[in-house]
C-alpha positions as CSV (number, residue, x, y, z in Angstrom):
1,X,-35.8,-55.6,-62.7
2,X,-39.0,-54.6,-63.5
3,X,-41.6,-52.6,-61.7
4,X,-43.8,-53.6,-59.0
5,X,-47.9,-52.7,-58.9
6,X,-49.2,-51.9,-55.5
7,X,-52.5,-50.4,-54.1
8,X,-52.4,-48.6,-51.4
9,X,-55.9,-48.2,-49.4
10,X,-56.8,-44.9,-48.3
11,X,-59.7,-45.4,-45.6
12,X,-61.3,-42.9,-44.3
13,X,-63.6,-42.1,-41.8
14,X,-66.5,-39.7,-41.2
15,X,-64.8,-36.8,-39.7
16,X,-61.9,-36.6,-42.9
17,X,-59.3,-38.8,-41.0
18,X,-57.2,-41.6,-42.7
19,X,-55.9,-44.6,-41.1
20,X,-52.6,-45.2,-41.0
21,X,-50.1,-48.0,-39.6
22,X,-47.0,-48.1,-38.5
23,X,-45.1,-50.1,-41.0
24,X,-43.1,-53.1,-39.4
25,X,-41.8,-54.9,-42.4
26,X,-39.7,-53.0,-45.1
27,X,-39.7,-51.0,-47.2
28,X,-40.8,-48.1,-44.7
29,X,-40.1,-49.7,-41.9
30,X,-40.4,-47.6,-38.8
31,X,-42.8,-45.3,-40.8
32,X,-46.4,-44.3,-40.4
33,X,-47.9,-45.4,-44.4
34,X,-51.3,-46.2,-45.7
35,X,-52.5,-49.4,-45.6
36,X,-51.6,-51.5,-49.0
37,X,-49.8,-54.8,-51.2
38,X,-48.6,-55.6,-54.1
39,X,-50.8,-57.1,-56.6
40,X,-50.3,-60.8,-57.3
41,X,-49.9,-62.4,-60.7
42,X,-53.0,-63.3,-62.5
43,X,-54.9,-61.2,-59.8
44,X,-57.9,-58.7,-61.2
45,X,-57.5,-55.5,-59.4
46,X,-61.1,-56.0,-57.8
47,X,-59.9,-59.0,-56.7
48,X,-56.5,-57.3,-54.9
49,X,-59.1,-54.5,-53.4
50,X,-60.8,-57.4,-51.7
51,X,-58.0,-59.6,-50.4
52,X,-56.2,-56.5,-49.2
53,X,-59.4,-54.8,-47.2
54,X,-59.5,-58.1,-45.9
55,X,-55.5,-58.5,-45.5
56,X,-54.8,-54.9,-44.4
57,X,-57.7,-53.5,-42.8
58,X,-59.8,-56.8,-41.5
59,X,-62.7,-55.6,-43.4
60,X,-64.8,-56.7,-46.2
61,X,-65.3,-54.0,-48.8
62,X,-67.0,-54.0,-51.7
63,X,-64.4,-52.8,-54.8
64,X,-66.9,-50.6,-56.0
65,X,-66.4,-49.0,-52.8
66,X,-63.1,-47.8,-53.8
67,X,-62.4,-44.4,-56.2
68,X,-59.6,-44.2,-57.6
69,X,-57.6,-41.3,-56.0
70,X,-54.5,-41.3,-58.4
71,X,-51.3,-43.2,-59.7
72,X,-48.2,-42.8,-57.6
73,X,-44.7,-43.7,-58.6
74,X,-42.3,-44.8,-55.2
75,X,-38.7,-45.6,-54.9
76,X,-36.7,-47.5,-52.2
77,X,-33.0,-48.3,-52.3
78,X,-34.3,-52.0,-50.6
79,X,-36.7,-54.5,-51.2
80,X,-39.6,-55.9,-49.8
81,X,-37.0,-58.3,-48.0
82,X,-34.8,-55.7,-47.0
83,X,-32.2,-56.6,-49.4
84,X,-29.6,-54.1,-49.8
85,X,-28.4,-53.1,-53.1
86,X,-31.7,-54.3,-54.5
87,X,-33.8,-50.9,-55.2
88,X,-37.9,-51.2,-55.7
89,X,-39.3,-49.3,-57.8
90,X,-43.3,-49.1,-57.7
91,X,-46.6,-48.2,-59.4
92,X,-49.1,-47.6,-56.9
93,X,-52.7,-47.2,-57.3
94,X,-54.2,-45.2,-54.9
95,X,-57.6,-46.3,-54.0
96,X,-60.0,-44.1,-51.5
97,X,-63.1,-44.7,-49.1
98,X,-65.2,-43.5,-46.7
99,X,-65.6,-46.0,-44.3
100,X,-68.8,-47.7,-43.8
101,X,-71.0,-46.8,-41.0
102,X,-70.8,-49.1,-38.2
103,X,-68.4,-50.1,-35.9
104,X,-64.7,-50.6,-37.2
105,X,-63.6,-54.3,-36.8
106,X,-62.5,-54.8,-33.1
107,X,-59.1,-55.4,-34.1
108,X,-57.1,-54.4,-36.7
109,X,-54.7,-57.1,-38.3
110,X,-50.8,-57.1,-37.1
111,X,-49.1,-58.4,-39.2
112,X,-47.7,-55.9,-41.6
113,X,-48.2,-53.0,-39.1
114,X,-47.0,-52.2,-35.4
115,X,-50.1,-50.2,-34.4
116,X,-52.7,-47.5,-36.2
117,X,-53.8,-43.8,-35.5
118,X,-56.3,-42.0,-37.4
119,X,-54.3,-38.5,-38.8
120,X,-56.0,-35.8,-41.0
121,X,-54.3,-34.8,-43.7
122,X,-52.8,-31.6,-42.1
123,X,-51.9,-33.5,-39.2
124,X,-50.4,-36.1,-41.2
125,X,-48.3,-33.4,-42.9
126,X,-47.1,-32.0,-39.7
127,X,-45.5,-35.3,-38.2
128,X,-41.6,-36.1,-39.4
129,X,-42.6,-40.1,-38.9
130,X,-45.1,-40.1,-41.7
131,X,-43.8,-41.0,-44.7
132,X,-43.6,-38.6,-47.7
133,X,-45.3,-40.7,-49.8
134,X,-47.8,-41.0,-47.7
135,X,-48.3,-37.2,-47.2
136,X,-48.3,-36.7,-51.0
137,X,-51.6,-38.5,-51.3
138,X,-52.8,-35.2,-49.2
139,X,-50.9,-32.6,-51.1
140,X,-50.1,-33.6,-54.8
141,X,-53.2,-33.5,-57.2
142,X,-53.6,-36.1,-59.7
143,X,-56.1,-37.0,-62.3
């Protein structure tokens, strides 16, 4: 099986917090993660920035908005179906923010996540329900 590229959004606001949600749909269910998707076949990676602001966060975003913060490589013994015995194995392209001034869209989509806090990176680092990968994007430095 070959591996799956992802983006994962890292938004974040004004005083150095970054949104996370609390993931309801494997893999990292029950986990607090960034916002993010796979990309889709034939899809441009400016085009997955848009759909997935808009998918993930409720927000249109420009993709020149977006710096690339690194490549990431993440591992799950399941699937995006929760399939058992079916390991994932994915690229992820982690994009970064600042979110715009203004206010934040009144309500931030459901359906991948269960709710959403704002953590800091430090806070984020503290908290056994974040997920590791999503504290490396804190603590590891890449290119």
């Amino acid at each position: 099986m070959l591996p799956l590229v992802s983006i994962d959004l890292l938004l974040r606001d004004a005083g150095g917090r970054y949104l996370l949600g609390l993931r309801g749909n494997p893999p990292a269910q029950g986990r607090w993660f960034v916002p993010g998707g796979r990309i889709r076949k034939s899809e441009t990676l400016a085009q997955a920035l848009e759909r997935l602001a808009a998918e993930e966060l409720g927000m249109t975003l420009p993709p020149a908005s977006w710096r690339l913060h690194g490549v990431y490589e993440h591992f799950y013994d399941v699937n995006f179906a929760g399939e058992s015995g079916m390991p994932t194995h994915y690229v992820v392209l982690a994009y970064e923010t600042q979110l715009p001034s203004g206010p934040l869209a009144t309500a931030l989509p459901a359906t991948q996540h269960l709710g959403y806090r704002w953590d800091t990176p430090e806070d984020a680092a503290r908290d056994a329900d974040v997920h590791p990968y999503t504290k490396a994007y804190f603590t590891e430095q890449h290119p």
